[in-house]
Each structure stands twice: as structure tokens, then as C-alpha cells.
C-alpha positions, 0 to 999 in steps of 0.5 A, spaced: 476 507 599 480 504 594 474 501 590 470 508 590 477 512 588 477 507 582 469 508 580 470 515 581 477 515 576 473 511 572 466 515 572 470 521 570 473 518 564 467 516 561 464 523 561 470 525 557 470 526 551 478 525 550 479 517 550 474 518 544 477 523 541 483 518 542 480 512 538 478 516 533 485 520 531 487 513 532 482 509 527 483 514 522 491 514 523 490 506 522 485 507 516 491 512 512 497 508 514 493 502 510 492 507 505 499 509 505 501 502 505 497 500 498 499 506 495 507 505 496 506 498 493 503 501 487 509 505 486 514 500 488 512 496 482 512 504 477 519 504 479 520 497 477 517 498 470 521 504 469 528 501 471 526 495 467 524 501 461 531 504 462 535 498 460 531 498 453 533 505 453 541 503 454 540 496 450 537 501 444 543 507 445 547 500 443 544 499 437 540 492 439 533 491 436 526 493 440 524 488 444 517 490 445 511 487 448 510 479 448 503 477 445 497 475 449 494 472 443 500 467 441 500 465 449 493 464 448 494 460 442 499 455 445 495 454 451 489 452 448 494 447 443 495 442 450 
């Protein structure tokens, strides 16, 4: 009796179309969290370049000269030296 109650509980799930609704609800769930995920390490590192941008704003108040940019050619050079 057990066994017939469990194949008739398992027949009618498979003939709904809820646990498939449910799998794709939870794929594509997945698939925006992933999303989410790179999208919060991209602006993670935004927010770490503007507050490193707002400390040459301060230093620039206090009348020190502009850092700027390290060159890519004179690190270039130096590692083809050695």
C-alpha cells in the first residue's frame, strides 16, 4: 500500500509542471546572482580608484605637485635591461 501511495505521489509531480517551473526560477536566480556578483566586483574596484583619486584631490588643495601616472614605456625599458 505504501509503495502505490509513493508511485502515485511520484506520478502526479511529474505530470506538473511546477518543479519545472521551480528549476528554472531557480537557474535563472543563480545565473543573476552570478551576474550580481561580477558586477559588485567591478564597482568595488571603481570605488577604490576614486577614493585613491580623492586623496590627490586633498594633497592638490594643499599645494603638492600632481603625481599622475607611472609610465608603461620606462617600466618596459627597465625590464628588458635585466
Amino acid at each position: 500500500m505504501k509503495k502505490y501511495f509513493k508511485k502515485l505521489w511520484n506520478a502526479l509531480w511529474d505530470s506538473t509542471e511546477i518543479d519545472e517551473k521551480a528549476e528554472a526560477a531557480l537557474k535563472e536566480a543563480k545565473a543573476r546572482i552570478a551576474e550580481m556578483k561580477k558586477e559588485l566586483a567591478d564597482v568595488k574596484k571603481a570605488a577604490k580608484t576614486v577614493i585613491e583619486q580623492s586623496k590627490d584631490v586633498v594633497d592638490a588643495a594643499k599645494g603638492k605637485k600632481r603625481r599622475g601616472r607611472k609610465s608603461y614605456y620606462k617600466k618596459k625599458k627597465n625590464n628588458t635591461k635585466k
